[in-house]
C-alpha positions as CSV (number, residue, x, y, z in Angstrom):
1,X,-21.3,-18.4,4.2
2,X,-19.6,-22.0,3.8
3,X,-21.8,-24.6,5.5
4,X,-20.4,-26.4,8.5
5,X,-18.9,-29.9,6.9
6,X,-21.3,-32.8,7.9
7,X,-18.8,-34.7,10.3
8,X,-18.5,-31.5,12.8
9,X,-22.4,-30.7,12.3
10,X,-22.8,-33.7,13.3
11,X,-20.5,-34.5,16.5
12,X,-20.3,-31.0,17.8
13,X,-23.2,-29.4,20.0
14,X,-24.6,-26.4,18.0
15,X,-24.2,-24.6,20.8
16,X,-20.8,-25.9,22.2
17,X,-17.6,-23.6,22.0
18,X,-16.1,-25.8,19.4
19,X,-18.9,-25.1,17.2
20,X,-18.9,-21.3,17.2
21,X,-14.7,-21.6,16.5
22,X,-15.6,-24.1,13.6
23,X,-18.0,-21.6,12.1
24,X,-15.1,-18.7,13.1
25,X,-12.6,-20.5,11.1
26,X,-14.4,-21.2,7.9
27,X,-16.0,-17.4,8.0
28,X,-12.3,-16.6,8.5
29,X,-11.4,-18.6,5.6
30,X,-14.3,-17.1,3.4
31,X,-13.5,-13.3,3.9
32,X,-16.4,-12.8,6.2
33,X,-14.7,-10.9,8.8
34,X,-17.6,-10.1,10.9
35,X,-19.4,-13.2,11.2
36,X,-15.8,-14.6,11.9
37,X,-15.8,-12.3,14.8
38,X,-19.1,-12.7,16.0
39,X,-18.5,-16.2,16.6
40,X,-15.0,-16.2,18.4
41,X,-16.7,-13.7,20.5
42,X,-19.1,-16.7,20.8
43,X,-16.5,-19.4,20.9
44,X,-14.2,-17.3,23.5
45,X,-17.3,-17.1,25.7
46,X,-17.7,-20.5,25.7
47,X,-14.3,-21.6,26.4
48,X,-12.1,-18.7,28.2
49,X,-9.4,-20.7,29.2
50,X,-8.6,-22.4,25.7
51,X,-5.3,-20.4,23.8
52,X,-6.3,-21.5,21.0
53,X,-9.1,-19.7,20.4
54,X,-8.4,-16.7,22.1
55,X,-4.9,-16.1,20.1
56,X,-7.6,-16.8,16.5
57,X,-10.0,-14.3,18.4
58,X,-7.5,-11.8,19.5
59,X,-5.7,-11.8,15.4
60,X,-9.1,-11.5,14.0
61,X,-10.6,-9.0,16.5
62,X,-7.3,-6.7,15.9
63,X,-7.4,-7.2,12.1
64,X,-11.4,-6.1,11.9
65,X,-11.4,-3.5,14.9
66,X,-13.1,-5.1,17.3
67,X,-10.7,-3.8,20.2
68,X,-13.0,-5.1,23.0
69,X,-12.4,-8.6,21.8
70,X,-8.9,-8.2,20.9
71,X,-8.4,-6.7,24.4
72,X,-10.6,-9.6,26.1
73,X,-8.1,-12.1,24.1
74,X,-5.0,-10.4,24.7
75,X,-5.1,-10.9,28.7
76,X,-5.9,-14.1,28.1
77,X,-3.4,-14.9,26.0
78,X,-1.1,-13.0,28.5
79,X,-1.8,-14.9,31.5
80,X,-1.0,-18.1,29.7
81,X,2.5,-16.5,28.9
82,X,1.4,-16.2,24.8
83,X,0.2,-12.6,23.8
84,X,1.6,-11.3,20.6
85,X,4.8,-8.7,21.0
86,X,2.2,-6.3,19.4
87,X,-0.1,-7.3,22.2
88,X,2.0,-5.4,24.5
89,X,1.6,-2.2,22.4
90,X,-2.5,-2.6,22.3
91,X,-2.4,-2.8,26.4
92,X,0.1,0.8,25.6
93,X,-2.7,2.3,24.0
94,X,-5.5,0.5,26.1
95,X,-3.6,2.1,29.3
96,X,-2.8,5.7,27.7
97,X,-6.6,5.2,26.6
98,X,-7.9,5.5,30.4
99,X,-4.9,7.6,31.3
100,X,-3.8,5.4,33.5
101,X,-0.4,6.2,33.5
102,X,1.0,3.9,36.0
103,X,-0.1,0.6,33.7
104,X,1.1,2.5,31.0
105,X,4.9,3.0,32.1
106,X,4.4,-0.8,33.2
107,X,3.8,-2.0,29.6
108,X,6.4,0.8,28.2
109,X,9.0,-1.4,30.3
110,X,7.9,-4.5,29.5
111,X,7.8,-3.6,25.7
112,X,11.8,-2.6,26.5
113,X,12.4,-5.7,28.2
114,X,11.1,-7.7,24.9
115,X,13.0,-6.2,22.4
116,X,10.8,-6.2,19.0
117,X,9.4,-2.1,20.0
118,X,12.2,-1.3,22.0
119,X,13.3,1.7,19.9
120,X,9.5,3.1,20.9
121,X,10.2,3.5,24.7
122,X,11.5,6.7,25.0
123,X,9.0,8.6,22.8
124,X,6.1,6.8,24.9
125,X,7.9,7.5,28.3
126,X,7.8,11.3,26.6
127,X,3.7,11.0,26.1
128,X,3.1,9.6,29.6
129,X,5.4,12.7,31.0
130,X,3.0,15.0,29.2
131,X,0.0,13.1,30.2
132,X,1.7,13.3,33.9
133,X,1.9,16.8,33.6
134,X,5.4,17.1,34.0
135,X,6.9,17.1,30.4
136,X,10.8,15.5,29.0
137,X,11.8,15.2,25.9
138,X,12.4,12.2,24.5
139,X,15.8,11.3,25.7
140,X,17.9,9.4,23.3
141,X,21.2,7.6,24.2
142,X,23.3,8.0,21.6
143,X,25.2,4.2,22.0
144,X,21.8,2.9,22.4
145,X,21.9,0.4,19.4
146,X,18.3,1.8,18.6
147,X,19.2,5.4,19.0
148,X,19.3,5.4,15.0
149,X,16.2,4.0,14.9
150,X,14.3,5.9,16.8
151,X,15.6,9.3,15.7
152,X,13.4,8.1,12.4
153,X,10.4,9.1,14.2
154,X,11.7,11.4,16.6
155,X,11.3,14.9,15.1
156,X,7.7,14.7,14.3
157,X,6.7,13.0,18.0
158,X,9.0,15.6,19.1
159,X,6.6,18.9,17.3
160,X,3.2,16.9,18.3
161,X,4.6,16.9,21.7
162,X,5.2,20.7,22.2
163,X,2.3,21.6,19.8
164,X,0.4,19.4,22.6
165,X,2.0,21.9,25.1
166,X,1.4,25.0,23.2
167,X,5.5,25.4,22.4
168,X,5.2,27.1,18.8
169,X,8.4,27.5,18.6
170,X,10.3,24.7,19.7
171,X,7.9,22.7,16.7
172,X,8.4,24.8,14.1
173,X,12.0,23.2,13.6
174,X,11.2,19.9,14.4
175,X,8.3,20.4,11.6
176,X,10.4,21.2,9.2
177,X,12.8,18.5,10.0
178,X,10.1,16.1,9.7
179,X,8.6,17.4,6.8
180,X,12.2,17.0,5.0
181,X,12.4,12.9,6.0
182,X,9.0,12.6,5.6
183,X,7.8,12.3,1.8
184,X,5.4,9.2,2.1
185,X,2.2,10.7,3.1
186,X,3.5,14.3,3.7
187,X,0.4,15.9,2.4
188,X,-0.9,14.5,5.6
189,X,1.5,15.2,8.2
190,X,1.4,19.4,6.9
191,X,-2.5,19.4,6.8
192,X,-1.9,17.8,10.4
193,X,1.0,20.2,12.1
194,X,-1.2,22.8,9.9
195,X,-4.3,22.5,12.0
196,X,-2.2,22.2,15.2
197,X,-0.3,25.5,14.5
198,X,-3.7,27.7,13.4
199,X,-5.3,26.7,16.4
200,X,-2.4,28.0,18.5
201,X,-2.4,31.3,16.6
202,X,0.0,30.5,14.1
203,X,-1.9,31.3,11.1
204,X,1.2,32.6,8.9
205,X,3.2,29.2,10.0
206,X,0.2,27.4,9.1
207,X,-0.8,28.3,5.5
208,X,3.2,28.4,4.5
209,X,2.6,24.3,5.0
210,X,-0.5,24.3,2.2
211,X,0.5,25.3,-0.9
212,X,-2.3,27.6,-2.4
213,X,-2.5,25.6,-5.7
214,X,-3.2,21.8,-4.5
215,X,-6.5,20.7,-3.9
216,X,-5.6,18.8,-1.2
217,X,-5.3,21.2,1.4
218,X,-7.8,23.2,-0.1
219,X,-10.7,22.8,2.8
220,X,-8.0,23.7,5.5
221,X,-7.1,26.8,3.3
222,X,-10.3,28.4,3.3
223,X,-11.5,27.0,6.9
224,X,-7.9,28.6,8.6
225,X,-8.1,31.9,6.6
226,X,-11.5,32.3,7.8
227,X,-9.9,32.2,11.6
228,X,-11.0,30.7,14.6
229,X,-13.8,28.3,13.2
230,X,-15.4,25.5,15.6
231,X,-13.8,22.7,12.5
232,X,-10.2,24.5,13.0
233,X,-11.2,24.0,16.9
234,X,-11.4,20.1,16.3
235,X,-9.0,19.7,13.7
236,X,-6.4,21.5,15.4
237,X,-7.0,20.1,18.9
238,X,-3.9,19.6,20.9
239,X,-2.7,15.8,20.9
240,X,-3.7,13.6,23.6
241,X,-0.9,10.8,24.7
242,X,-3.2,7.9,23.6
243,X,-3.5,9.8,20.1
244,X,0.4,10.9,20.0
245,X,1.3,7.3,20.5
246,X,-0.9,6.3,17.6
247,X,0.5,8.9,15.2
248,X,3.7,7.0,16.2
249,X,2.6,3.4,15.4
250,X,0.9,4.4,12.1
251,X,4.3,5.9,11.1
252,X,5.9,2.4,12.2
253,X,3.3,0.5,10.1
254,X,4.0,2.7,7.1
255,X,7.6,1.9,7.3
256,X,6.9,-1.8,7.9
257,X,4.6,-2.4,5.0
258,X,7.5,-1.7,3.0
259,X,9.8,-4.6,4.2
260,X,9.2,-7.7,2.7
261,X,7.0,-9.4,4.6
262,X,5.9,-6.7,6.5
263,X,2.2,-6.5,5.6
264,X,0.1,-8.4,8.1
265,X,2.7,-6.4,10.6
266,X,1.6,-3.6,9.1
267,X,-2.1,-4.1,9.5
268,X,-2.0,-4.8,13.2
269,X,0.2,-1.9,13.9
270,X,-1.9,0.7,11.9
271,X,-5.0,-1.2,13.7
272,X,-3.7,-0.4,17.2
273,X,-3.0,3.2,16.0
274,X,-6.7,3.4,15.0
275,X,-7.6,2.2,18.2
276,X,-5.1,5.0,19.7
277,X,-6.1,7.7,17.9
278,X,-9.4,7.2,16.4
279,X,-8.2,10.9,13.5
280,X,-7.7,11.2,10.3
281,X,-4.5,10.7,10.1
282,X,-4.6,7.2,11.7
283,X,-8.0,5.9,9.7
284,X,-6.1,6.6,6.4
285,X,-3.0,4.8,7.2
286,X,-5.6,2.1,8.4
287,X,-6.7,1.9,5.4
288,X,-4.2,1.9,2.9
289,X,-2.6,-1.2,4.8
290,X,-6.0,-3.4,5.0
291,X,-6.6,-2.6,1.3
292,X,-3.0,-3.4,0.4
293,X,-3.3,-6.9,2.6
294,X,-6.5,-8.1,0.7
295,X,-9.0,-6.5,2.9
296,X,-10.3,-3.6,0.6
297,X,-14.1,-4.0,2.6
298,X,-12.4,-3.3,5.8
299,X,-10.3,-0.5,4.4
300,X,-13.3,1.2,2.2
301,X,-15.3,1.0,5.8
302,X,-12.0,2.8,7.9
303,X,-11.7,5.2,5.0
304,X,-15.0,6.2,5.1
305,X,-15.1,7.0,8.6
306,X,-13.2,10.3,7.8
307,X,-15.6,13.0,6.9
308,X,-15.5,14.4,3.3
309,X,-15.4,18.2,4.6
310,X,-12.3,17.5,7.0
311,X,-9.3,18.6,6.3
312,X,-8.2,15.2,5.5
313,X,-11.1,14.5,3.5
314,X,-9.7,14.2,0.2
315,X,-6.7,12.0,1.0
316,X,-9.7,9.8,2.7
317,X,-11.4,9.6,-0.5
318,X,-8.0,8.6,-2.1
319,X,-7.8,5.6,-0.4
320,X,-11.7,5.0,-0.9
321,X,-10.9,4.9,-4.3
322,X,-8.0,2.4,-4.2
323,X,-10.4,0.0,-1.9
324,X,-13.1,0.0,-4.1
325,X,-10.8,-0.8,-6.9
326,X,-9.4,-3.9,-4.5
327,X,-13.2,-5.0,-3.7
328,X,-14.0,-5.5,-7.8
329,X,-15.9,-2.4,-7.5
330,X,-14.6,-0.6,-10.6
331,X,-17.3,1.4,-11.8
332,X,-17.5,3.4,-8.7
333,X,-13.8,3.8,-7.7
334,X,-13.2,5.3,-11.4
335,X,-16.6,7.8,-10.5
336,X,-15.1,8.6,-7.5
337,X,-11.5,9.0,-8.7
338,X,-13.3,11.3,-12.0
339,X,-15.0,13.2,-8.9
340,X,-11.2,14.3,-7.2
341,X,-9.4,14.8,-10.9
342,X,-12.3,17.5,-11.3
343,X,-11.5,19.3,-8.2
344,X,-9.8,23.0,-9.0
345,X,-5.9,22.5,-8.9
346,X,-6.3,18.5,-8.6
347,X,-3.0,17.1,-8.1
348,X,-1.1,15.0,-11.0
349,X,-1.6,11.8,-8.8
350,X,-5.0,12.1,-8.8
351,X,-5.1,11.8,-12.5
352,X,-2.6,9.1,-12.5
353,X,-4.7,7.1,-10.0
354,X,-7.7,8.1,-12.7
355,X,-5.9,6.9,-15.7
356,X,-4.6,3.9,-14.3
357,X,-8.0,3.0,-13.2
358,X,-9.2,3.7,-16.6
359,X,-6.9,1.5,-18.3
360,X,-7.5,-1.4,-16.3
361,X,-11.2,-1.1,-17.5
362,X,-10.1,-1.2,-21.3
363,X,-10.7,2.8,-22.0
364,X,-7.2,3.8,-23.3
365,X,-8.7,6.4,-24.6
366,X,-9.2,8.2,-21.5
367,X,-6.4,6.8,-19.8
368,X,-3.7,8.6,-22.0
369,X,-5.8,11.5,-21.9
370,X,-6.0,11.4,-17.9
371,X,-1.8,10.6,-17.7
372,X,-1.8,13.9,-20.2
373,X,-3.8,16.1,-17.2
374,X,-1.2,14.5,-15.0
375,X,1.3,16.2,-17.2
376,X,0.1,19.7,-17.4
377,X,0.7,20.0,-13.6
378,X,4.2,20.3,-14.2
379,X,6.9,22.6,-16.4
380,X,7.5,21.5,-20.1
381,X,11.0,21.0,-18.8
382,X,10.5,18.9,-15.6
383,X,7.7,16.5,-16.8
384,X,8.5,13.1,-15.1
385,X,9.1,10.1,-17.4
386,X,7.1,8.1,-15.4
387,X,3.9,10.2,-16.6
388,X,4.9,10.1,-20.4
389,X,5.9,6.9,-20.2
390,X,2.1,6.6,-18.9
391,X,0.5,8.2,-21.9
392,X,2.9,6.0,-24.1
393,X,1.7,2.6,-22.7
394,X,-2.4,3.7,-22.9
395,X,-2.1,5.0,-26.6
396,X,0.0,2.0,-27.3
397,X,-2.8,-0.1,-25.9
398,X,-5.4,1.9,-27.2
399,X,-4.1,0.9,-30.8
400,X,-2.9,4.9,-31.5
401,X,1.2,3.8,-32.4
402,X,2.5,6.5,-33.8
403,X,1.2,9.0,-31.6
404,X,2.5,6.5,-28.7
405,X,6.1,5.9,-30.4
406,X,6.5,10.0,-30.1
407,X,5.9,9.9,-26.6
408,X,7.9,7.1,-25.5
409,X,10.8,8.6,-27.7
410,X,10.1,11.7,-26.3
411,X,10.5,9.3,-22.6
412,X,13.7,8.2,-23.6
413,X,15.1,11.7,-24.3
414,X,14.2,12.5,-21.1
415,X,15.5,9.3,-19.1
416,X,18.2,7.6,-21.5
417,X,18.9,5.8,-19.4
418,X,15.8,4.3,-17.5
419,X,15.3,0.6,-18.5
420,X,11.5,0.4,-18.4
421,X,11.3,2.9,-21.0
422,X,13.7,1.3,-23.3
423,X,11.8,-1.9,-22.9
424,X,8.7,-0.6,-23.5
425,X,10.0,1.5,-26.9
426,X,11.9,-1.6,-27.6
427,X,9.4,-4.6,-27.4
428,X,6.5,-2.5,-28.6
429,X,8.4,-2.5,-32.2
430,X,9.2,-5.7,-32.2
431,X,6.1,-6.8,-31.8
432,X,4.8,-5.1,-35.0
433,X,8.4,-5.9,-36.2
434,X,9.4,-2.6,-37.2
435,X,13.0,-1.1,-37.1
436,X,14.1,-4.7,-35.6
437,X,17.8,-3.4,-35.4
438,X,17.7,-0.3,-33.6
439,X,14.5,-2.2,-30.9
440,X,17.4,-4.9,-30.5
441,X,19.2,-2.2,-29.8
442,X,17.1,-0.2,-27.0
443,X,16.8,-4.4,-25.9
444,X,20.4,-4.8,-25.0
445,X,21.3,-1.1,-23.4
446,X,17.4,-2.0,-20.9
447,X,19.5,-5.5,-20.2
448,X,22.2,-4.5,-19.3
449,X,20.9,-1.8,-17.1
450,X,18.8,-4.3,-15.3
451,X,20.1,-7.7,-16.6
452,X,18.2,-9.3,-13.7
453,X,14.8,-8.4,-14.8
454,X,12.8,-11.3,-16.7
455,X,10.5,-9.5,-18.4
456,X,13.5,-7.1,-20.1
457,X,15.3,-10.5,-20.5
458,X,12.2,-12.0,-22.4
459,X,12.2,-8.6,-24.3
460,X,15.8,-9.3,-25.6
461,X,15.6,-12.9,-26.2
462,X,12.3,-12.1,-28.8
463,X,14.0,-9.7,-30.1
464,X,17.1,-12.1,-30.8
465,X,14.3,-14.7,-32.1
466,X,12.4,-11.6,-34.3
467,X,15.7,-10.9,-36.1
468,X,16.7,-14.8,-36.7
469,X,18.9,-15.7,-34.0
470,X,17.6,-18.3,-32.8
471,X,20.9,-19.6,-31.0
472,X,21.5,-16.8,-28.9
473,X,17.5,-16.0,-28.7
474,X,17.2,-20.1,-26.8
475,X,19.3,-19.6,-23.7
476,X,18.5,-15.5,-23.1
477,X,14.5,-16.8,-22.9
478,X,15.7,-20.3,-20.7
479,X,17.1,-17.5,-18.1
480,X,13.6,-15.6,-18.2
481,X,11.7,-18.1,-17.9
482,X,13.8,-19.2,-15.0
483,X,13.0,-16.2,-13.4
484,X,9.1,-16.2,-13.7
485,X,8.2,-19.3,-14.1
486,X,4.7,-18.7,-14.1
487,X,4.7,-16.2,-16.9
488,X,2.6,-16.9,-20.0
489,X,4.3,-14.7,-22.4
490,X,7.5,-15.7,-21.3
491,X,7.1,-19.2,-21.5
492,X,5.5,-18.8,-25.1
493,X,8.0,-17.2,-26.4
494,X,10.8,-20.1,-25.2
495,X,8.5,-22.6,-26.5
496,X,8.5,-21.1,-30.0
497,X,12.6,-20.6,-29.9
498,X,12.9,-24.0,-28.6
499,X,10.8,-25.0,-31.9
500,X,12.5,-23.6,-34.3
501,X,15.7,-25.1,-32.7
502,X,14.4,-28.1,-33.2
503,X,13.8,-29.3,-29.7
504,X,10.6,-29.8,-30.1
505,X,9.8,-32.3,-27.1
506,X,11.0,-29.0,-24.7
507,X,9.3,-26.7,-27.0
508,X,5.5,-28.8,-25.8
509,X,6.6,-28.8,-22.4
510,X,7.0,-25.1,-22.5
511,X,3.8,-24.1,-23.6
512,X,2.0,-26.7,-21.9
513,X,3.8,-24.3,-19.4
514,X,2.3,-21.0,-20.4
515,X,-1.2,-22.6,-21.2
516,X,-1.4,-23.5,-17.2
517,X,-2.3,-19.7,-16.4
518,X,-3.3,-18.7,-19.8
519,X,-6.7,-18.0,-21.3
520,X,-8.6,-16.3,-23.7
521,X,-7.1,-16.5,-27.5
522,X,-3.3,-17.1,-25.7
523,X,-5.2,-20.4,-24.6
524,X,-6.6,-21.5,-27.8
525,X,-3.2,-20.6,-29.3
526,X,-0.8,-22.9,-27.0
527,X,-3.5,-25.7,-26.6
528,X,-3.0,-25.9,-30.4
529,X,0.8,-25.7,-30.7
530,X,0.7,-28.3,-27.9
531,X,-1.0,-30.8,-30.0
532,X,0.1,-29.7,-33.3
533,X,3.2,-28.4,-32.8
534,X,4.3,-24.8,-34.4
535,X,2.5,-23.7,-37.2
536,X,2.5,-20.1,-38.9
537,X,-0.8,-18.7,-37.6
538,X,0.0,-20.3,-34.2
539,X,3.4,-17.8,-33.8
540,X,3.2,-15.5,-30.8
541,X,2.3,-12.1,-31.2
């Protein structure tokens, strides 16, 4: 932990409100999320009536899971006219929590009245029916301006709710329907409706969800075929309100940590659906979104809250892989990724995530031979470029050319067209200047398929520099570096053009440039054309 700075040590009262906040904010600032909570809990003791500190308290609390304090902070904030629009959705849950459905149909209009969750009203009014015992569907105006919106979400809510009321089949449409808009985290959602159907005697309905070779959804399988088990009993329990409405919100957060900008939405809304519905389903999406903010130590802890042998166990262990990965913990997020490739019928994304994490660690070797697994899980015909392209880069990197050339050729037979492949194939024989002409070649079609990409645009101006044009390689590198303008390669590369051009002053300035986030031998390299200008052992690779 940062030590207090001298002046506040030494003019605030260790004990005072003020201190506990200071400590808050620079254990904030560190990382440390508990000790950052422990002391706004500290600080908002001390001081209840001060905003400031219980809006830090209540975004800290939410972010970690510390719903009492987030809770606590939240009706303070409200009575001074501040909470958060997400605010009102934790008071949703907190209400449908306690089953207090009077509070609850107060906050559902109040979250109307302010607009941000609008669209969510009339699938919560649906929950607080059930939870009234007197079930609706969802009713949907179709000239509401959110009725597009919330159709998004409404076929799933729509078969949790009559799973909920034992309605087989009126959810075995809406299952499918939501299974067909539904390809993010679909393994999920079957292993979920899954459950719900076996434990209402729905066994056939329920395997024809889990394909028999995926090893995801073997555990639910085996447990389900086996028939009424005490597991299929909890896994399968009908939906509460409280957890229906988080299945909802950790669909929204999904959808939200793909907007730009989205993210630390994203956290709080996954956060509240935790809180909501303390499942599986909920604690994965959890997560994924605090690893993917920066908060892999939060998201390895949620992860891990999801028992290995449940049904969702594996896809739990998925994102304990990605976390670990995110916390600098290599060594055990590529054990534990090894671990799920070795499963029977692992999927092809577990090898990706495998060979991906094997490549960051420098063992190409294994990588390309991970991507190649990935590979075998599908037809000869219907292999994905993606996964080629895969191998391709590892054996490339692993200093094994001419086996990667064939597959990246092999890449480009199979997408023509696709821009990243005909970069990679492109560039890759530049840089060991082989067939120059037809690389330039592959260099202009990937340009002109993406022409606003700088690294494809840095591709073709090297390639224009490779083959001795230096007058049309100057300004194609200018616009790259223009679009990534903290880019070492890039900005070598312009520096060396803008040598042999002769503008030498612009040449210095552009790999004084690159040497700003450079390092290693790339460092040595510019520091040295910097002060001596270009020189042949100096030339970029």
């Amino acid at each position: 932990m940062l030590a207090l700075p001298v002046a506040v040590e030494a003019s605030v009262a260790p004990d005072s409100a003020l201190h506990a906040y200071a400590r808050a904010r620079l254990a904030d600032g560190d990382g440390a999320s508990p000790l950052a909570v422990a002391n706004y809990r500290l600080a908002l003791e001390d001081d209840p009536a001060s905003p400031a500190i219980a809006r830090r308290s209540y975004l800290q609390a939410l972010e970690s899971g510390d719903f009492p304090l987030a809770l606590r902070s939240a009706r303070l904030l409200d009575g001074e006219g501040l909470l958060p629009r997400d605010g009102t959705l934790l008071q949703i849950a907190d209400a449908l929590n306690r089953k207090d459905w009077a509070a609850a149909r107060t906050w559902t209009d109040r979250m109307a009245d302010e607009g941000n969750f609008a669209f969510l009203a009339p699938l919560v009014r649906s929950w607080i029916a059930l939870g009234e015992g007197n079930p609706v569907p969802p009713i949907i105006v179709a000239q509401d301006r959110f009725a597009a919106l919330v159709r998004r979400y409404l076929d799933e809510q729509v078969a949790l709710q009559a799973l909920a009321g034992g309605d087989v089949q009126a959810a075995l449409p809406a299952i499918r329907a939501a299974l067909a808009t539904r390809i993010r985290d679909q393994d999920a959602l079957r292993l979920t409706f899954a459950a719900q159907l076996a434990n209402r005697r729905a066994v056939e309905q329920a395997l024809a969800l889990l394909p028999d070779d995926e090893a995801n959804f073997a555990l639910a399988r085996a447990d389900i075929l086996r028939g009424r088990s005490r597991k299929l009993r909890r896994e399968g329990a009908p939906l509460t309100p409280a957890q229906g409405f988080g299945r909802l919100l950790a669909r929204l957060a999904i959808d939200a940590d793909a907007m730009e900008g989205g993210r630390i939405v994203a956290v709080r809304l996954a956060r509240i659906a935790a809180f909501a519905d303390p499942g599986a389903e909920s604690r994965i999406v959890a997560a994924r979104m605090l690893t993917e903010n920066g908060k892999p130590l939060l998201g390895l802890a949620e992860a891990r809250k999801v028992q290995p042998d449940a049904y969702h166990g594996a896809l739990a262990q998925a994102e304990q892989v990605d976390a670990l990965d995110g916390a600098g913990q290599a060594e055990a997020a590529i054990a534990l990724a090894r671990y799920l490739a070795e499963k029977p019928n692992a999927e092809a994304e577990r090898f990706v995530r495998l060979g991906r994490l094997l490549a960051d660690a420098g063992d190409f070797h294994g990588a390309a031979e991970a991507f190649r697994a990935a590979q075998h899980r599908y037809p000869d015909d219907a292999v994905p470029w993606a996964l080629l392209l895969f191998e391709g880069s590892a054996l490339e990197q692993g200093a094994r050319w001419d086996e990667a050339r064939a597959v990246l050729e092999r890449a480009a037979k199979i997408a023509p067209d696709e821009p990243l492949i005909l970069n990679y194939l492109g560039y890759a024989q530049i840089e060991r200047r082989q067939n120059v002409d037809e690389a330039l070649a592959l260099l202009k079609k990937a340009s002109t398929l993406k022409p606003d990409d700088p690294s494809i645009t840095d591709s073709l101006g090297w390639a224009q520099f490779i083959a001795g044009d230096v007058k049309a390689a100057v300004p194609i590198l200018e616009r790259a570096a223009a679009g990534a303008p903290a880019d070492v390669t890039i900005h070598e590369h312009l520096g060396d053009a803008l040598w042999a051009a002769g503008r030498r002053y612009e040449a210095r300035y552009a790999w004084r440039a690159a040497a700003v986030s450079a390092d290693g031998a790339a460092a040595e390299r510019l520091d040295a054309k910097a002060r001596e200008g270009m020189r042949p052992e100096y030339a970029a690779p």
